[in-house]
Biopython code that builds the backbone (N, CA, C, O; Angstrom):
import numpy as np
from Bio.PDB.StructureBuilder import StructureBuilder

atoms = [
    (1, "UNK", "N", (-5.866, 4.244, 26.901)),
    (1, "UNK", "CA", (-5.513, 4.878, 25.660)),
    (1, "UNK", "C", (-5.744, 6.377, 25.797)),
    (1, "UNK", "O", (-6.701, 6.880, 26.385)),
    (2, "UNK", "N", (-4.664, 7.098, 25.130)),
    (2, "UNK", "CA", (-5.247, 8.668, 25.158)),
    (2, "UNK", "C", (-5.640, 8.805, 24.482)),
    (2, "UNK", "O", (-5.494, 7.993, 23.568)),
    (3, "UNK", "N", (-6.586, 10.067, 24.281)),
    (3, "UNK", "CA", (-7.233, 10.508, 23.438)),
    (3, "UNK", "C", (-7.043, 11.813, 23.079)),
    (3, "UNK", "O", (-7.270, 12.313, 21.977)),
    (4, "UNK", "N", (-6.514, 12.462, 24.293)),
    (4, "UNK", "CA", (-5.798, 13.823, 24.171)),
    (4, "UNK", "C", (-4.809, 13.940, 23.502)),
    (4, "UNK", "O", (-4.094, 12.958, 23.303)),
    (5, "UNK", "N", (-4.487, 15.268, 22.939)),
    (5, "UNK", "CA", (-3.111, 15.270, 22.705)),
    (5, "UNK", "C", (-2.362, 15.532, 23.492)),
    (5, "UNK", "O", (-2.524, 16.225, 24.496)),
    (6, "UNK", "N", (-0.989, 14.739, 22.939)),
    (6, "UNK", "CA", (0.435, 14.654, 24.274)),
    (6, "UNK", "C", (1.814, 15.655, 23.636)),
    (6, "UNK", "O", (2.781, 16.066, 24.277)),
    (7, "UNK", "N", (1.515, 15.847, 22.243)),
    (7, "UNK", "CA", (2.416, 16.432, 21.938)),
    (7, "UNK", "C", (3.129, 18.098, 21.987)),
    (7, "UNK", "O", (2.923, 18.789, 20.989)),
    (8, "UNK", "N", (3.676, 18.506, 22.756)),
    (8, "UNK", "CA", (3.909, 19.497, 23.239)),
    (8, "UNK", "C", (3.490, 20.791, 21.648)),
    (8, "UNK", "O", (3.502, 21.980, 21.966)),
    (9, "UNK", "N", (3.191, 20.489, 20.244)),
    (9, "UNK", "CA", (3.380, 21.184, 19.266)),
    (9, "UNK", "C", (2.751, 20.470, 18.313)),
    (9, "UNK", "O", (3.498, 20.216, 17.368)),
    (10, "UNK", "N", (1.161, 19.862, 18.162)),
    (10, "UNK", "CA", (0.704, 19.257, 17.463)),
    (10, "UNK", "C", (0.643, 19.961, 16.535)),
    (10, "UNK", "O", (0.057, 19.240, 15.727)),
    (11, "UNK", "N", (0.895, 21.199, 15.880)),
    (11, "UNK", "CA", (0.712, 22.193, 14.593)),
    (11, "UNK", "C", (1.888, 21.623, 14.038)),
    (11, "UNK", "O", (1.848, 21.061, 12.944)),
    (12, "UNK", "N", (3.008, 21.728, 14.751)),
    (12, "UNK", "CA", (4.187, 21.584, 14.046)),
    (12, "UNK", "C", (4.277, 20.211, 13.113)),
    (12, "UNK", "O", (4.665, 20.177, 11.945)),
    (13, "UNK", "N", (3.744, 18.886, 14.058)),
    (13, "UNK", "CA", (3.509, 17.890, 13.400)),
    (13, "UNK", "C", (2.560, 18.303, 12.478)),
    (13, "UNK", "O", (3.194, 19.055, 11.737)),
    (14, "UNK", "N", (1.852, 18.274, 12.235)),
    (14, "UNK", "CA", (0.817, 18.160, 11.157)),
    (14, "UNK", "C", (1.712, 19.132, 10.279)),
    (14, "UNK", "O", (2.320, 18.368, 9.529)),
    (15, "UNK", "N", (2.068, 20.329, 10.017)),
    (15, "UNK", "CA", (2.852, 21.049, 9.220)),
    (15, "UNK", "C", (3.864, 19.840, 8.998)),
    (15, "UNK", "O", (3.964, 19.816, 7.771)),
    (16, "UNK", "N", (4.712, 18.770, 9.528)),
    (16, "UNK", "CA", (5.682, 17.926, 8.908)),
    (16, "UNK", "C", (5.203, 16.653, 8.582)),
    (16, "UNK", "O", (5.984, 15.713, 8.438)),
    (17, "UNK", "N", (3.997, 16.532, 8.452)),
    (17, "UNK", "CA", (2.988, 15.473, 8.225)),
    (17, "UNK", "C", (3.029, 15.699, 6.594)),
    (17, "UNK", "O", (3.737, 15.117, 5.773)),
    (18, "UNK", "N", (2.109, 16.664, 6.398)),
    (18, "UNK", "CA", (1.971, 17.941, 5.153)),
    (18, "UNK", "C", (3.172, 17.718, 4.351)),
    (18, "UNK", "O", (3.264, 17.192, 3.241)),
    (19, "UNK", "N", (4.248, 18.302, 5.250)),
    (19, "UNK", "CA", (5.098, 18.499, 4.237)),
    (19, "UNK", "C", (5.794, 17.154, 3.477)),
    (19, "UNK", "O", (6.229, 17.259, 2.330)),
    (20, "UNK", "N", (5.842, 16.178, 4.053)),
    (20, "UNK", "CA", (6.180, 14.666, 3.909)),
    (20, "UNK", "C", (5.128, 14.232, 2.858)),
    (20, "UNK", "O", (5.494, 13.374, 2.055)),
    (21, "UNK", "N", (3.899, 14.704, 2.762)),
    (21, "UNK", "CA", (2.694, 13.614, 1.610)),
    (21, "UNK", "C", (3.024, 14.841, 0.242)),
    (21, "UNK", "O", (2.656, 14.562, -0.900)),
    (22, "UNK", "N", (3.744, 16.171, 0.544)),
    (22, "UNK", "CA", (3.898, 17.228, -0.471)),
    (22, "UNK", "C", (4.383, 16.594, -2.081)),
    (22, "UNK", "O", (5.268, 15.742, -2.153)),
    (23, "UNK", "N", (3.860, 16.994, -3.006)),
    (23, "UNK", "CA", (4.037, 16.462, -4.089)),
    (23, "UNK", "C", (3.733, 14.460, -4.533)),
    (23, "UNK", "O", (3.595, 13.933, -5.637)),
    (24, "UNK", "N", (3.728, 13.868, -3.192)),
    (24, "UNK", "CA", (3.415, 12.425, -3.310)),
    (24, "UNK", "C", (2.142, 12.235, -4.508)),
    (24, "UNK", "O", (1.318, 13.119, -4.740)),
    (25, "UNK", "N", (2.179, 10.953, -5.170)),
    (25, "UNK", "CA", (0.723, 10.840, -5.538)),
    (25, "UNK", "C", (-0.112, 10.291, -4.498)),
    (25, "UNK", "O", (0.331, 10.095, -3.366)),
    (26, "UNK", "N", (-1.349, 10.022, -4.846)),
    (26, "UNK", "CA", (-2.021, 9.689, -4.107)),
    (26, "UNK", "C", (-1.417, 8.103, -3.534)),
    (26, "UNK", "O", (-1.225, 8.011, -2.322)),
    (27, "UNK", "N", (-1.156, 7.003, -4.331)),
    (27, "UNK", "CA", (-0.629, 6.030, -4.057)),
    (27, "UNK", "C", (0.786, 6.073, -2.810)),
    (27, "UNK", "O", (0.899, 5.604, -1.678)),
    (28, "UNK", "N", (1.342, 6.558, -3.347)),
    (28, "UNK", "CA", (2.594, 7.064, -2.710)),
    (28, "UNK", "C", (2.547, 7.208, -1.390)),
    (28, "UNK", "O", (3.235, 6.615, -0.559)),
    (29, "UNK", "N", (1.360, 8.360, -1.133)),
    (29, "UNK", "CA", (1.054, 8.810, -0.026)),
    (29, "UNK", "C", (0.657, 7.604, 0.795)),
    (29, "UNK", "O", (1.241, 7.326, 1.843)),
    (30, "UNK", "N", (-0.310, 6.914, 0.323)),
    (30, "UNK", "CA", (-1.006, 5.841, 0.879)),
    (30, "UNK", "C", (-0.163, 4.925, 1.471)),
    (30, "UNK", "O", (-0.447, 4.367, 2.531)),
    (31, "UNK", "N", (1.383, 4.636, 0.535)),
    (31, "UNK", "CA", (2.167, 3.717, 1.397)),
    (31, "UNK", "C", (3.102, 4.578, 2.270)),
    (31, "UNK", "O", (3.633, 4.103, 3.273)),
    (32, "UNK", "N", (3.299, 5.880, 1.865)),
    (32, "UNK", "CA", (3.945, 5.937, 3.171)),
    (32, "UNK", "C", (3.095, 6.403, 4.868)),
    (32, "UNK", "O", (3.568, 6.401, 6.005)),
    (33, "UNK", "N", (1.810, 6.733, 4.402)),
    (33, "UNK", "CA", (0.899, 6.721, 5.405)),
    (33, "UNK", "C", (1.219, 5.357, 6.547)),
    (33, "UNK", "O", (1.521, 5.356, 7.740)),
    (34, "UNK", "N", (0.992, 4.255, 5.553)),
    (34, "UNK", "CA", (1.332, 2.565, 5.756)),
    (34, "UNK", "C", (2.673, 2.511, 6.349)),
    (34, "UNK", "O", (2.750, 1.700, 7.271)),
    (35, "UNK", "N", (3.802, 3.178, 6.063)),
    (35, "UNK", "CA", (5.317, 2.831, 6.276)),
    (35, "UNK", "C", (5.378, 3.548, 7.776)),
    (35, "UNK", "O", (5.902, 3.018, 8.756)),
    (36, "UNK", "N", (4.816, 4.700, 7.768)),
    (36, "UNK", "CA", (4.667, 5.344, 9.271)),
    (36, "UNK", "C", (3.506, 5.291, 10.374)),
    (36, "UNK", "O", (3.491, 6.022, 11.364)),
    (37, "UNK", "N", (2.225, 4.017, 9.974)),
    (37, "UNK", "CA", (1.779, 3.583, 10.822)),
    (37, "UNK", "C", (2.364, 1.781, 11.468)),
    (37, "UNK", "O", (2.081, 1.101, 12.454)),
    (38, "UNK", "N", (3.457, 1.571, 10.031)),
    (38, "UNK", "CA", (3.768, 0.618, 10.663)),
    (38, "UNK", "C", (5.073, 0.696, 11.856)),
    (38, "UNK", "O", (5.377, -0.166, 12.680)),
    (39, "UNK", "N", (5.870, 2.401, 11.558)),
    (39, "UNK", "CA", (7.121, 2.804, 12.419)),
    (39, "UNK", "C", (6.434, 2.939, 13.982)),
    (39, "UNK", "O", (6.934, 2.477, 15.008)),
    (40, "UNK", "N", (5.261, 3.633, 13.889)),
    (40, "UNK", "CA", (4.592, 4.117, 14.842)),
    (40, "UNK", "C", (4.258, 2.709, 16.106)),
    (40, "UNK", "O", (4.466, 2.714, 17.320)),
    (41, "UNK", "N", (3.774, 1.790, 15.363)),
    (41, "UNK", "CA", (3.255, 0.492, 16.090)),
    (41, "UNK", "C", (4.422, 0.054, 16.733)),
    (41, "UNK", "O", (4.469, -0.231, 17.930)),
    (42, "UNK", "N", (5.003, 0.018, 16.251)),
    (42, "UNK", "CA", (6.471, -0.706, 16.552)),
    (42, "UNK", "C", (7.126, 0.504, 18.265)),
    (42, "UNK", "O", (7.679, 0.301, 19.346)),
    (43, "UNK", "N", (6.819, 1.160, 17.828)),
    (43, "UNK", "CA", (6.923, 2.152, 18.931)),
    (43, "UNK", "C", (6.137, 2.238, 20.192)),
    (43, "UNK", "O", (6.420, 2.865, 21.212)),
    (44, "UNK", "N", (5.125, 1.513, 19.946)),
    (44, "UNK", "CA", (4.313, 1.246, 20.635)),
    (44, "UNK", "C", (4.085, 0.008, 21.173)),
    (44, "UNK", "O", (3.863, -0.026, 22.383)),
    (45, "UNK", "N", (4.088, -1.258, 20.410)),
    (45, "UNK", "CA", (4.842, -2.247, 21.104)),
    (45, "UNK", "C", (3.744, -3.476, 21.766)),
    (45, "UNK", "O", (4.102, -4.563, 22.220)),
    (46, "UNK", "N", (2.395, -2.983, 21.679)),
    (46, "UNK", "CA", (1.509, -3.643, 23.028)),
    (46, "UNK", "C", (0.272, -3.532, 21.504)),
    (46, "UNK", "O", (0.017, -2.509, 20.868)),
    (47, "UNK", "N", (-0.277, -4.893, 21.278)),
    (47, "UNK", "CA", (-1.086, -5.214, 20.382)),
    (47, "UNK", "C", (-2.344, -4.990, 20.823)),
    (47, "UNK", "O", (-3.262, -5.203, 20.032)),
    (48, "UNK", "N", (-2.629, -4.540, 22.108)),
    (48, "UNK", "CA", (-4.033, -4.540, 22.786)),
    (48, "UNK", "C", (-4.240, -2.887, 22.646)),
    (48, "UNK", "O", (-5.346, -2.584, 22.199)),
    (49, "UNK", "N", (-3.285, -1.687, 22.980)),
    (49, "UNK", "CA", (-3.129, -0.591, 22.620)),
    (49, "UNK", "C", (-3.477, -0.626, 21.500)),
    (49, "UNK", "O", (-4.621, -0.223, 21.289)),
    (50, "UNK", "N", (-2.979, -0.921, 20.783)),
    (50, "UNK", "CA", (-3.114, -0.833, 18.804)),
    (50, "UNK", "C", (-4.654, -0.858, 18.522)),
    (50, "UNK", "O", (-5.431, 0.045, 18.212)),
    (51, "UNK", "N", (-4.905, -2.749, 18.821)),
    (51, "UNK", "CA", (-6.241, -2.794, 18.237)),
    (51, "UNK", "C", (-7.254, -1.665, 18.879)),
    (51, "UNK", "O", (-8.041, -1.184, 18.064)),
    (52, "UNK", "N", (-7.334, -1.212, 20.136)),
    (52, "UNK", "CA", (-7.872, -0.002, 20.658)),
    (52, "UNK", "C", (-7.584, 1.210, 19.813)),
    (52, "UNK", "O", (-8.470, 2.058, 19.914)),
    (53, "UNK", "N", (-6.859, 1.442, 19.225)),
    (53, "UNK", "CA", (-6.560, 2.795, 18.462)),
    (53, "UNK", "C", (-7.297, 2.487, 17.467)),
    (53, "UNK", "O", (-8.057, 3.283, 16.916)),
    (54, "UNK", "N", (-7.141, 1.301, 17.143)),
    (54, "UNK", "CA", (-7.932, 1.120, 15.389)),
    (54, "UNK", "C", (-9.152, 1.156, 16.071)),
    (54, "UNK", "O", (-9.858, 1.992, 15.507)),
    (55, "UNK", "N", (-9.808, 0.582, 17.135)),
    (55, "UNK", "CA", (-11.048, 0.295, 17.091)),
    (55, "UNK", "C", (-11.664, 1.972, 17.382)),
    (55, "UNK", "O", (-12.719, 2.159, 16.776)),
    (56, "UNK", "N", (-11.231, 3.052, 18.106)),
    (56, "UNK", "CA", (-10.857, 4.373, 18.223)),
    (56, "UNK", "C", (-11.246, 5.065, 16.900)),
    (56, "UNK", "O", (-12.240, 5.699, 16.546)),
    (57, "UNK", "N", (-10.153, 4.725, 16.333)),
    (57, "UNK", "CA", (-9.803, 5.602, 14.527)),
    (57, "UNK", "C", (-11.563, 5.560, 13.934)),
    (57, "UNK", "O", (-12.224, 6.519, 13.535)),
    (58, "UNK", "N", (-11.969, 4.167, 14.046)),
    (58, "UNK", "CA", (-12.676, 4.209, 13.538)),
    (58, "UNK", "C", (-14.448, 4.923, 13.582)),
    (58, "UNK", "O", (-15.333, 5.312, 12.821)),
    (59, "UNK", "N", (-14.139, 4.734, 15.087)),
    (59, "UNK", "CA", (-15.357, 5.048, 15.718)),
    (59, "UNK", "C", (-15.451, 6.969, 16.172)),
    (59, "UNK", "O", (-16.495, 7.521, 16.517)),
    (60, "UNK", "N", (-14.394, 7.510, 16.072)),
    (60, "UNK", "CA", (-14.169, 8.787, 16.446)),
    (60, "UNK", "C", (-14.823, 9.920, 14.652)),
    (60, "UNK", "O", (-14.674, 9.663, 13.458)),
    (61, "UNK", "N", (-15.526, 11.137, 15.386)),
    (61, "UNK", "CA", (-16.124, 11.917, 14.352)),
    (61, "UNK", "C", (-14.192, 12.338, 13.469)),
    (61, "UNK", "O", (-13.046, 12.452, 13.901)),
    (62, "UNK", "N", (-14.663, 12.399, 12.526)),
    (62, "UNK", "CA", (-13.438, 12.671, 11.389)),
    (62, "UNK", "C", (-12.919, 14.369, 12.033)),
    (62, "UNK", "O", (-11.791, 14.796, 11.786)),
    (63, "UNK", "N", (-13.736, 15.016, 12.694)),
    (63, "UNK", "CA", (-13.182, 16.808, 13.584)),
    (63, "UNK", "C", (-12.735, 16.122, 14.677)),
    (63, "UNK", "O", (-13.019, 16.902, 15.585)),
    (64, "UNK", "N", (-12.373, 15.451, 15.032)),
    (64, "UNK", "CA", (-12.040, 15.045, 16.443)),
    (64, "UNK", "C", (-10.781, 14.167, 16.722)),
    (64, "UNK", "O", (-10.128, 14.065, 17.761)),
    (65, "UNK", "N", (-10.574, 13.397, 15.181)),
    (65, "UNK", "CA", (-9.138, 12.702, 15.070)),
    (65, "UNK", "C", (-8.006, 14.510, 14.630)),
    (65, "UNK", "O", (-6.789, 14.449, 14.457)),
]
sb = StructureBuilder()
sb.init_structure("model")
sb.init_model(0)
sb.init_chain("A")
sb.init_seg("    ")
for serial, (resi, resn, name, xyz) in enumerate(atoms, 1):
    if name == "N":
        sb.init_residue(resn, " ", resi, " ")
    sb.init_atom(name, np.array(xyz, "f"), 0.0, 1.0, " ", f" {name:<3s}", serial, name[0])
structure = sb.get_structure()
């Protein structure tokens, strides 16, 4: 699993992260948080990866995700 980032422009994402939860309510946000971790998985494909990310997400300091 990486842990690094791979994305050539991780600012840019997070700026289109941002701009996507913009005006959402909180609910809102929450499912589409849900709608694009479920696009993401699917992209990913390998259930042993996954549960490692969750087990990851959870265990990583909140400055470090």
């Amino acid at each position: 699993m990486k842990l690094t980032p791979q994305l050539q422009d991780p600012d840019a994402f997070y700026e289109q992260l941002l701009d996507a939860h913009a005006g959402l309510s909180r609910e809102d946000a929450e499912l589409l948080n849900a709608r694009l971790i479920l696009l993401l998985a699917n992209q990913i494909g390998d259930a042993r990866v996954l549960a490692d990310c969750i087990a990851a997400a959870r265990e990583l300091p909140v400055a470090a995700a």
